[in-house]
VEXPANU-539311 format. One record per residue (C-alpha): residue number from 1; residue in one letter; x, y, z. Coordinates in pm, 1 decimal, decimal comma. Layout:
<pts>
pos/code/xx/yy/zz
NUM/A/X/Y/Z $
...
</pts>
This chain:
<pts>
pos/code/xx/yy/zz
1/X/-3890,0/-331,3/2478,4 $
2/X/-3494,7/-312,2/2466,8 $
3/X/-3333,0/28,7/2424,0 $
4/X/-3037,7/-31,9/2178,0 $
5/X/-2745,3/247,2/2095,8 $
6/X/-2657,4/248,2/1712,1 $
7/X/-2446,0/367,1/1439,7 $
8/X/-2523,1/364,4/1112,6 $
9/X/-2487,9/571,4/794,8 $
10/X/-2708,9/816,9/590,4 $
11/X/-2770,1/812,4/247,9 $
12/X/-2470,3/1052,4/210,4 $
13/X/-2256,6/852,5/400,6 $
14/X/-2228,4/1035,2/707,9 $
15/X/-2187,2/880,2/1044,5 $
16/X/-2539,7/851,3/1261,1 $
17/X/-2555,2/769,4/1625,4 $
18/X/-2834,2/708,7/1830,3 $
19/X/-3059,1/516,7/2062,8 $
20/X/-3427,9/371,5/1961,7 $
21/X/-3689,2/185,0/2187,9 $
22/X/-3752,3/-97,9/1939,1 $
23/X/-3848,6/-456,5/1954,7 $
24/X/-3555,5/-669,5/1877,4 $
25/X/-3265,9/-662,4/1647,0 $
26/X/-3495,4/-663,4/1327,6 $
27/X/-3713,0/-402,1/1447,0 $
28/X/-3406,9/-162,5/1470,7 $
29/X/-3265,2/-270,9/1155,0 $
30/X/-3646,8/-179,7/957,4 $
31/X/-3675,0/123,6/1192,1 $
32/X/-3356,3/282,1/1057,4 $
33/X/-3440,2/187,0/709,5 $
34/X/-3737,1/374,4/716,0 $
35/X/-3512,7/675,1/791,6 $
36/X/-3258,5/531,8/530,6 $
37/X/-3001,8/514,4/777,0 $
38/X/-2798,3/206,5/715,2 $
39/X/-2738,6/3,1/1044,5 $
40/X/-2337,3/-85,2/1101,8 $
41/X/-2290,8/-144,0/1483,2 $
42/X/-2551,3/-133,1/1792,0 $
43/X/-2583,8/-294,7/2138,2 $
44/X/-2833,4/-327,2/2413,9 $
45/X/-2819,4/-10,8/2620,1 $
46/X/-2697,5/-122,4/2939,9 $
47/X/-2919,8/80,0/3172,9 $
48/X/-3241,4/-154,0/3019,9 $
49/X/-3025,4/-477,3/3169,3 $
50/X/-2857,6/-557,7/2796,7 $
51/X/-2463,9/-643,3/2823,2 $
52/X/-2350,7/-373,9/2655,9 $
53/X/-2164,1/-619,4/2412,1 $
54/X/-2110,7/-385,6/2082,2 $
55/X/-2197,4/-602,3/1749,8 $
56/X/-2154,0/-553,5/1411,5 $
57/X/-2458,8/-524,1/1176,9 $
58/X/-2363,1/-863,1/1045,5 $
59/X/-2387,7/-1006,5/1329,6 $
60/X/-2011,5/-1058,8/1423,2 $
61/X/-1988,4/-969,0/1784,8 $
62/X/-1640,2/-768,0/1887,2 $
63/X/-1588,5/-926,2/2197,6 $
64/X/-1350,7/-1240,5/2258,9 $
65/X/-1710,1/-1528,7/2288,3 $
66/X/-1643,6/-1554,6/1898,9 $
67/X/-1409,5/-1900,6/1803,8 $
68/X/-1139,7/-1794,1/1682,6 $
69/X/-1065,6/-1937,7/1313,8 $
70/X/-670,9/-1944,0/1304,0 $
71/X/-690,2/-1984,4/916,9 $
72/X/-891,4/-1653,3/916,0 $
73/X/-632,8/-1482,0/1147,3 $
74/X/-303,5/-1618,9/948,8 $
75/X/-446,7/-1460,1/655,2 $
76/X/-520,3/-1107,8/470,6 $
77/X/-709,9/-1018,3/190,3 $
78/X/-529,5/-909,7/-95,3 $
79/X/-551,9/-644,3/-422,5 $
80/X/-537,2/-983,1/-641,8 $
81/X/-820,1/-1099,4/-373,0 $
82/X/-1031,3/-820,7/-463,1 $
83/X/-975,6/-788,3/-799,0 $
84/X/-1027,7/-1159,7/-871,0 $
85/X/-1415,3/-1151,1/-635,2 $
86/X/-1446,8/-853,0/-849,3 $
87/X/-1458,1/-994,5/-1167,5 $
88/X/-1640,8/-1279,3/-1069,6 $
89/X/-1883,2/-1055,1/-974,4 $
90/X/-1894,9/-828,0/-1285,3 $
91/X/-1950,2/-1171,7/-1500,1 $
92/X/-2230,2/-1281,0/-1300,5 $
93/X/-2414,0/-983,4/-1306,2 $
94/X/-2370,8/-961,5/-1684,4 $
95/X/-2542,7/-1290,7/-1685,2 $
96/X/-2827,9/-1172,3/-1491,2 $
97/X/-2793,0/-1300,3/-1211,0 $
98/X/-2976,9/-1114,7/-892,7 $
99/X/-2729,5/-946,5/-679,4 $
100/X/-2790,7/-1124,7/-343,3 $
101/X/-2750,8/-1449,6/-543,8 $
102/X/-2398,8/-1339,8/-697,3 $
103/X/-2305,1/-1234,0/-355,1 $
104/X/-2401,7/-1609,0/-229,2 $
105/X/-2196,7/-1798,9/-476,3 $
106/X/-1879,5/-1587,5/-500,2 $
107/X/-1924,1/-1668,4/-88,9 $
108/X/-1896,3/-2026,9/-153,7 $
109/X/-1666,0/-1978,0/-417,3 $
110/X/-1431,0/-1764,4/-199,9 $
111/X/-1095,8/-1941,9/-34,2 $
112/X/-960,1/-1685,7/131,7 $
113/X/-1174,1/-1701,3/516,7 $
114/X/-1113,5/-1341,8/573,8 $
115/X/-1303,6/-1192,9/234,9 $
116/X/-1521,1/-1508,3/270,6 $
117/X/-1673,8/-1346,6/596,7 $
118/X/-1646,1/-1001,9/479,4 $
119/X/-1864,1/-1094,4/159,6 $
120/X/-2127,9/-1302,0/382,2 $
121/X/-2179,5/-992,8/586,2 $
122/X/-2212,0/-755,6/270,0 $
123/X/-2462,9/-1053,8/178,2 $
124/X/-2650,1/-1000,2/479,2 $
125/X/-2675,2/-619,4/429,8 $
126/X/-2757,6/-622,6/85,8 $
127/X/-3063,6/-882,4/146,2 $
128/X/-3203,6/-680,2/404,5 $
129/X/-3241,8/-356,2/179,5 $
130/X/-2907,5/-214,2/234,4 $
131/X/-2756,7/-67,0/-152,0 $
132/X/-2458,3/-281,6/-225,3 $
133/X/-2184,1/43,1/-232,1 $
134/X/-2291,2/118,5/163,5 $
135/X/-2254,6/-272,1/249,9 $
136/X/-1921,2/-271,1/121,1 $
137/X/-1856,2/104,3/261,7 $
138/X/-1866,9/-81,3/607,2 $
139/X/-1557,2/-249,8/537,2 $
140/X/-1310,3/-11,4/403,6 $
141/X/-1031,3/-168,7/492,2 $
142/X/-1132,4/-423,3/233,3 $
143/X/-1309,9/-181,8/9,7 $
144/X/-1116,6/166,3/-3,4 $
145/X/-1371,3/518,1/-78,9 $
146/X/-1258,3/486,1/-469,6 $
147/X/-1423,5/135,5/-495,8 $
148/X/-1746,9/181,8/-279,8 $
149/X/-1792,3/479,3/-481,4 $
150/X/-1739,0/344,5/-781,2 $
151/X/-2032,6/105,0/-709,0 $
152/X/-2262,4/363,0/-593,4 $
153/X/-2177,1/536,3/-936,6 $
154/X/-2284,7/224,7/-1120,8 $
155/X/-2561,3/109,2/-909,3 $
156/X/-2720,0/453,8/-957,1 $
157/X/-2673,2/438,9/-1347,2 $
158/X/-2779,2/93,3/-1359,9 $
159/X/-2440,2/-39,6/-1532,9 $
160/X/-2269,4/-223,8/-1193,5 $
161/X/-2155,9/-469,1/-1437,1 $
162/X/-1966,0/-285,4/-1674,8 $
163/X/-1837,1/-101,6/-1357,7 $
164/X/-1724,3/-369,7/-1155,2 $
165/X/-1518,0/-478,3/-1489,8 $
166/X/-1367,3/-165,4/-1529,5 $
167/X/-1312,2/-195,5/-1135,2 $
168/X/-1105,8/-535,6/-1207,6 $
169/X/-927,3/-390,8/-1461,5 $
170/X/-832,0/-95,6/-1280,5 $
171/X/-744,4/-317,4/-996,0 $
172/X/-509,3/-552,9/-1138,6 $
173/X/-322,8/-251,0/-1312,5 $
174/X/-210,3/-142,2/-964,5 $
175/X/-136,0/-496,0/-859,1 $
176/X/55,9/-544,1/-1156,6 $
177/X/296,1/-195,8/-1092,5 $
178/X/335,0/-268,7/-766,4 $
179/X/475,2/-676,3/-839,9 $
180/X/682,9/-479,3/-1110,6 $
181/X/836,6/-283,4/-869,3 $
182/X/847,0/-548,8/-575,6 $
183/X/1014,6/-794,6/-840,6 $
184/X/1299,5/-497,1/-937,3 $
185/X/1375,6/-477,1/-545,1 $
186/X/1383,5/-809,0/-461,2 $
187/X/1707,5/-945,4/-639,8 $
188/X/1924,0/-671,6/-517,9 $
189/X/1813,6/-707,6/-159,6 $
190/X/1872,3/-1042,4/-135,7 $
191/X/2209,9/-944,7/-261,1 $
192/X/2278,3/-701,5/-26,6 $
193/X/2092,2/-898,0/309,5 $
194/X/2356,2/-1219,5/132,2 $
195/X/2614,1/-977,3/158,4 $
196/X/2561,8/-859,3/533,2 $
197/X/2558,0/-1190,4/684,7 $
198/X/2925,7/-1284,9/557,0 $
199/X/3068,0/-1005,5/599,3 $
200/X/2953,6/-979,3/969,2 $
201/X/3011,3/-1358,0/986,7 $
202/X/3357,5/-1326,0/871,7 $
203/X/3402,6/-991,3/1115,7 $
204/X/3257,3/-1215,5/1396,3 $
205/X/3449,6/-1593,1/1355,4 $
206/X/3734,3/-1572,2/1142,1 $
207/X/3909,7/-1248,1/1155,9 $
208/X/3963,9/-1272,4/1505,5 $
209/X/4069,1/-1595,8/1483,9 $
210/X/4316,2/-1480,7/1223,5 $
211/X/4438,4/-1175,3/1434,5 $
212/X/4531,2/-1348,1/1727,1 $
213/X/4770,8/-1565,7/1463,8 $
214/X/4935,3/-1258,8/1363,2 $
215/X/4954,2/-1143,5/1690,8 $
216/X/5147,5/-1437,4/1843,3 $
217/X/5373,8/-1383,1/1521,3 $
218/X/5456,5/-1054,1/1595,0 $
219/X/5415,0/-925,7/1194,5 $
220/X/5403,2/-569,0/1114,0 $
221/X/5050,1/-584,0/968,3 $
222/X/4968,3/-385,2/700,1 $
223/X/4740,0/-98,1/652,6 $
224/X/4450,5/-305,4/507,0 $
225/X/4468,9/-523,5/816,9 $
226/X/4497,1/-311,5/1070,2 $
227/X/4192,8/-164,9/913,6 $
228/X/3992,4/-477,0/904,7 $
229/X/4110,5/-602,8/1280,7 $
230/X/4000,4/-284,1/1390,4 $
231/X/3666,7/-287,9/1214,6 $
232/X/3630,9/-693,8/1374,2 $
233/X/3702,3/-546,8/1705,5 $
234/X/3440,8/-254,6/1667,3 $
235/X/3149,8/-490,3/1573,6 $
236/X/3285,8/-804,1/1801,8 $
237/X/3232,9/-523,7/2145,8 $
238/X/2986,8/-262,9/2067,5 $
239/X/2774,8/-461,8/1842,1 $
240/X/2455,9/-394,1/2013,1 $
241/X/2578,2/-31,9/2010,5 $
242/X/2484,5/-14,7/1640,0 $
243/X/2158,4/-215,9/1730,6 $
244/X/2046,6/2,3/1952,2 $
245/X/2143,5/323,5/1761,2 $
246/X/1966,9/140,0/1471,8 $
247/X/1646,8/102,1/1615,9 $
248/X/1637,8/438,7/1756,6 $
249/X/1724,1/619,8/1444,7 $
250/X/1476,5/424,1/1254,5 $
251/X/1185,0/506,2/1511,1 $
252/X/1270,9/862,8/1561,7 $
253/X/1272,0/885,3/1192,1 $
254/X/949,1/700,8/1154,1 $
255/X/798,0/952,2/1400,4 $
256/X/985,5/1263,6/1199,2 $
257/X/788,4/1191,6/901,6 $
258/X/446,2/1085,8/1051,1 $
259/X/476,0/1484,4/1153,8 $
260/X/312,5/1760,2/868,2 $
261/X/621,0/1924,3/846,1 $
262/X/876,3/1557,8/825,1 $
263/X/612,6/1396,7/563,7 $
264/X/661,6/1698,2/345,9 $
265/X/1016,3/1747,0/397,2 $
266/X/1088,4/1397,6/283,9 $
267/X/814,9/1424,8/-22,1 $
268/X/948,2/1721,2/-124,0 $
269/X/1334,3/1620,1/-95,8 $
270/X/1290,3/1205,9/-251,5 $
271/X/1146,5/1376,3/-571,4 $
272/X/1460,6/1539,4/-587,9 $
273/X/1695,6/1215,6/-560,3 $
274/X/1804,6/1167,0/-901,7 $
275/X/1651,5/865,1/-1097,4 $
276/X/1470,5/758,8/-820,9 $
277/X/1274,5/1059,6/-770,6 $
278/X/1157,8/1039,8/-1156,5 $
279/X/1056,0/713,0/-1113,2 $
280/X/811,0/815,1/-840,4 $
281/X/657,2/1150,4/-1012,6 $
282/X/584,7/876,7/-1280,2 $
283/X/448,9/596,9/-1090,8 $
284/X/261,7/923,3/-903,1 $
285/X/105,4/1076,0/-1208,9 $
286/X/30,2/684,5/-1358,9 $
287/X/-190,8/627,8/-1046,0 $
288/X/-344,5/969,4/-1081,6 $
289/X/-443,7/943,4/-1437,4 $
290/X/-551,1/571,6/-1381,0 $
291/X/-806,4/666,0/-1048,3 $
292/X/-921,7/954,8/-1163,9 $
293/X/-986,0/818,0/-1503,1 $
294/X/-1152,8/471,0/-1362,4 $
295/X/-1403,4/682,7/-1152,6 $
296/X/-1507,1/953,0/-1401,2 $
297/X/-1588,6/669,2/-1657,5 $
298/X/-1756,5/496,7/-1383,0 $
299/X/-2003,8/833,7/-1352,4 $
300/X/-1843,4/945,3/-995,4 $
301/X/-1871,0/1331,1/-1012,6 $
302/X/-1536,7/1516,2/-1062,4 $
303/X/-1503,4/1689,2/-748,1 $
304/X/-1568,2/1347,5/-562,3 $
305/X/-1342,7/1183,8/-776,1 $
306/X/-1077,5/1420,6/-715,3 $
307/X/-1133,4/1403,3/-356,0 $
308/X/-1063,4/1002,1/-345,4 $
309/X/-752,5/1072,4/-587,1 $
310/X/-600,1/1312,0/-324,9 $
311/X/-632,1/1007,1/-97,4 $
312/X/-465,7/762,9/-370,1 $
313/X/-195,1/985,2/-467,7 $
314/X/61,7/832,1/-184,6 $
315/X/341,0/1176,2/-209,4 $
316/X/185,7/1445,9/-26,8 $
317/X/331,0/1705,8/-228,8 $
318/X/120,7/1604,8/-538,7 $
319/X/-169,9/1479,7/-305,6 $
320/X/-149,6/1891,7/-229,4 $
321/X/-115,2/1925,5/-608,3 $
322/X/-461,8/1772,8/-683,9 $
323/X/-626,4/1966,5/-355,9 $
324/X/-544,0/2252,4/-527,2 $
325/X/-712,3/2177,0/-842,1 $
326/X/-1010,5/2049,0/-671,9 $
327/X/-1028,4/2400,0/-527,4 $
328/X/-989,3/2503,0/-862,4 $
329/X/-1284,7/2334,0/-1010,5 $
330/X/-1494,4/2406,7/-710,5 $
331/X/-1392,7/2789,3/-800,3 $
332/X/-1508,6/2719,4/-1158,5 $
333/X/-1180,5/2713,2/-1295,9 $
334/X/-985,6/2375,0/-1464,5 $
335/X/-784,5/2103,0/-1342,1 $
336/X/-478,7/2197,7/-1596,2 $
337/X/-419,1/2555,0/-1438,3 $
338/X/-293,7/2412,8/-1094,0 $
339/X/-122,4/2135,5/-1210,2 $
340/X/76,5/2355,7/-1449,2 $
341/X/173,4/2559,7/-1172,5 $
342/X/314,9/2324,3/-922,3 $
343/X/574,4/2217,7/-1178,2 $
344/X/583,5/1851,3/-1075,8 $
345/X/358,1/1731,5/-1372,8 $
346/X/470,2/1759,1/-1733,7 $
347/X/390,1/1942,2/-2046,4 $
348/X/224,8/1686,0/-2192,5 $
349/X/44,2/1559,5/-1913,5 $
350/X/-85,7/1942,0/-1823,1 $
351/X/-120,1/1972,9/-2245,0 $
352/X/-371,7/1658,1/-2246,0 $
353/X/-564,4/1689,3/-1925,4 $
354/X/-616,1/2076,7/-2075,1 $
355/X/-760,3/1919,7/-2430,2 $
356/X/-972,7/1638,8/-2235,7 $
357/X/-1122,9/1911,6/-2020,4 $
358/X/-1209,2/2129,9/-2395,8 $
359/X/-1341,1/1820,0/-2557,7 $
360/X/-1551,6/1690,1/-2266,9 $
361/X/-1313,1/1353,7/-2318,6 $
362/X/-1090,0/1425,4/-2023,4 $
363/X/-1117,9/1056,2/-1892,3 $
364/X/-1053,6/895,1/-2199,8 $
365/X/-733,9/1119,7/-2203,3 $
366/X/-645,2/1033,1/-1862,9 $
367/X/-669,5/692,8/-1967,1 $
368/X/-347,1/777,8/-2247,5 $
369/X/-190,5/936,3/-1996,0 $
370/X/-185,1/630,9/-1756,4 $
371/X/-110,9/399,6/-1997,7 $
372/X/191,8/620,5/-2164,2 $
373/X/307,9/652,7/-1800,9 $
374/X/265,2/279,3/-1670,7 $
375/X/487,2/190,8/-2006,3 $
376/X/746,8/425,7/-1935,0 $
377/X/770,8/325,5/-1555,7 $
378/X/821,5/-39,4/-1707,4 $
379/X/1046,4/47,5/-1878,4 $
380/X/1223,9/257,6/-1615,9 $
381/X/1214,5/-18,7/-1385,3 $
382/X/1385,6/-267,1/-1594,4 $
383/X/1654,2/-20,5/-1677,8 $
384/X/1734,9/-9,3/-1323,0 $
385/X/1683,9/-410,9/-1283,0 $
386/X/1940,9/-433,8/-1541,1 $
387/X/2151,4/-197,7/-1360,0 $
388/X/2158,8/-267,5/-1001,4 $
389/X/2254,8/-665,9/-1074,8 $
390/X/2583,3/-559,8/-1210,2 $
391/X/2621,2/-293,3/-917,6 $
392/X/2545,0/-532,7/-678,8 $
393/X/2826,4/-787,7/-859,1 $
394/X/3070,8/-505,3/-856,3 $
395/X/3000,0/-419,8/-488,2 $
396/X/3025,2/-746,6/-343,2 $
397/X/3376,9/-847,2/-545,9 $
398/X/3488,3/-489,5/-365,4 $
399/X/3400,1/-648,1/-43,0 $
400/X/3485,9/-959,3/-86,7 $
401/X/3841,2/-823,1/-220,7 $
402/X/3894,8/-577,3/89,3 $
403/X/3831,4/-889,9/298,7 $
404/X/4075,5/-1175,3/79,9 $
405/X/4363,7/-874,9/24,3 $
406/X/4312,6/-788,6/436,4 $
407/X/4384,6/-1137,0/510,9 $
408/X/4636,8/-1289,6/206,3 $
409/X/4894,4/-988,7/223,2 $
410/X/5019,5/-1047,7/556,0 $
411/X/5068,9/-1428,7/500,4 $
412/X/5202,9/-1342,4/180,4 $
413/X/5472,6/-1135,2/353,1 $
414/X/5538,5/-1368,9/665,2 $
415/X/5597,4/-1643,1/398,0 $
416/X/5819,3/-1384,9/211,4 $
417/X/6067,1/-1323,2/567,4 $
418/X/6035,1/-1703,5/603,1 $
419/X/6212,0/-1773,8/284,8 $
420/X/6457,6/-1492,1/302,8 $
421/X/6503,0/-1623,1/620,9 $
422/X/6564,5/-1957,6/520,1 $
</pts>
């Protein structure tokens, strides 16, 4: 009999490795299950004559003999992706519909290749006695912890239907603050990147064309010019100075704040930045009070559930912020004390996490919360929508002007000695 290395995962989600003498694929597959280890990759040891090729529990082998689906590999699988197979999901389990048959139509029912072979594999699992949270746990790329343990909540309560709906709706909250925020950004950049390109197109073509007029004139230029010739000079020899400097700046800053001591620094310091750093603490504490509450109303035990949040929370100064209260609670203390302390949540966020925790309703507070927060970052980010149009109007008549007052005023002056002359 083949001798095939494995990994797989316990029923606490811990990483097993191994090697069994088993007869075939399926054999290893029911021998783990008696030891409810869940199989996610094995191969044929080598040293009993097996290629050694490493292969997903789906089946999905990771070396190149696979055809290549180019659809599959121009696409992703996105939050509205997941959220959308989610609800699908949630509605045809509230029909009562078995499991592995909800997981075989949303298959078919699936465009996007990429979750289409993710779901057939969690199919596959899930038919062969795997639970439906570890199947998806396999893929967390796809499925982060929060949702695969959101499922195991509901699967062990028996309510995966009303969780996978509160899943969606949780879901498409985050997609919908993050389009908010994409759709704020997105008019002034293409402003800005507008902007660039004729400026540096003017710097490039036509202001040295115009200089060497004045030069073969022999005006005294003034000030303004000079200024903008010797700006179209700068950029017209030592452009890929600035390129270079660019790129270098960017990746030694990139690798400043991958470092524990740059990712705080910057944390720390871009709460700081006025109105910018209060929107973050708010979209921050909306995402907190949104997670957290999602998973405790989806029966995921508080310390868990705090653990995932820490995860979610994207600053790491308030990702420390909810370590500590997790500490806290572990401790037998509350959740309000530490997040009082660190000063970066408000009074009335401390005052109603501190009454939920008294009244045993601390999710449905954390629900307020979110919702009171998501609101206000709305309306923050329209505020600043409404703000950074005109700014970017103002800032590109400033350029524009420098450039048209650079060039005009020492034609308007030759013209002026040409007529005096005259």
């Amino acid at each position: 009999m083949p001798v095939f290395e494995y990994t797989g995962k316990d029923a606490g989600g811990k990483t097993i490795k191994g090697m069994l003498d088993v007869d075939g694929v399926r054999g290893l597959k029911a021998a783990l299950r008696r030891d409810k280890v869940f199989l996610t990759e094995y191969r044929e040891s080598a040293a009993k004559g097996g290629k050694g090729q490493k292969v997903k529990a789906g089946g999905e082998q990771k070396s190149g003999s696979r055809e290549v689906d180019v659809g599959e590999w121009l696409t992703s699988i996105s939050s509205q992706d997941v959220s959308e197979m989610t609800r699908q999901m949630a509605t045809l389990l509230k029909a009562a519909v078995p499991l592995v048959d909800a997981l075989g139509a949303i298959v078919e029912q699936v465009e996007n290749p990429k979750l289409k072979r993710v779901l057939a594999q969690v199919r596959t699992d899930v038919n062969e006695g795997a639970p439906f949270w570890r199947a998806l746990s396999v893929h967390e790329s796809v499925f982060p912890n929060s949702y695969f343990n959101m499922v195991r909540a509901g699967e062990s309560a028996g309510n995966l239907d009303v969780v996978l709906l509160r899943l969606a709706d949780f879901t498409e909250s985050q997609v919908r603050l993050r389009n908010k925020l994409i759709g704020a950004l997105t008019y002034p950049l293409i402003m800005l990147c507008i902007s660039l390109i004729i400026v540096t197109g003017m710097m490039v073509f036509v202001v040295p064309t115009i200089t060497s007029m004045f030069s073969d004139m022999g005006a005294d230029l003034p000030l303004i010019t000079q200024i903008l010739i010797a700006l179209s000079a700068a950029i017209s020899k030592f452009w890929w100075v600035g390129v270079i400097a660019a790129v270098m700046g960017w990746q030694s800053f990139l690798r400043w704040k991958k470092s524990d001591v740059g990712a705080d620094s910057f944390d720390r310091s871009v709460l700081k930045v006025p109105v910018l750093g209060d929107l973050l603490r708010k979209i921050a504490i909306a995402r907190f009070s949104r997670t957290l509450s999602t998973l405790l109303s989806a029966g995921v035990p508080l310390l868990t559930a705090l653990e995932i949040v820490e995860n979610v929370v994207a600053n790491r100064i308030l990702a420390k912020v909810v370590a500590e209260a997790r500490n806290a609670i572990r401790e037998g203390d509350n959740i309000a004390g530490p997040l009082k302390r660190s000063g970066h949540f408000p009074p009335m966020v401390v005052h109603m996490v501190a009454i939920g925790e008294k009244s045993g309703e601390l999710e449905d507070m954390l629900k307020n919360v979110s919702e009171s927060y998501e609101n206000q970052v709305d309306t923050r980010v329209q505020a600043l929508t409404s703000l950074l149009e005109p700014l970017m109007i103002v800032f590109m008549g400033v350029v524009v002007g420098f450039l048209v007052a650079a060039i005009l005023l020492p034609m308007m002056k030759l013209t002026q000695a040409v007529q005096q002359g005259g």
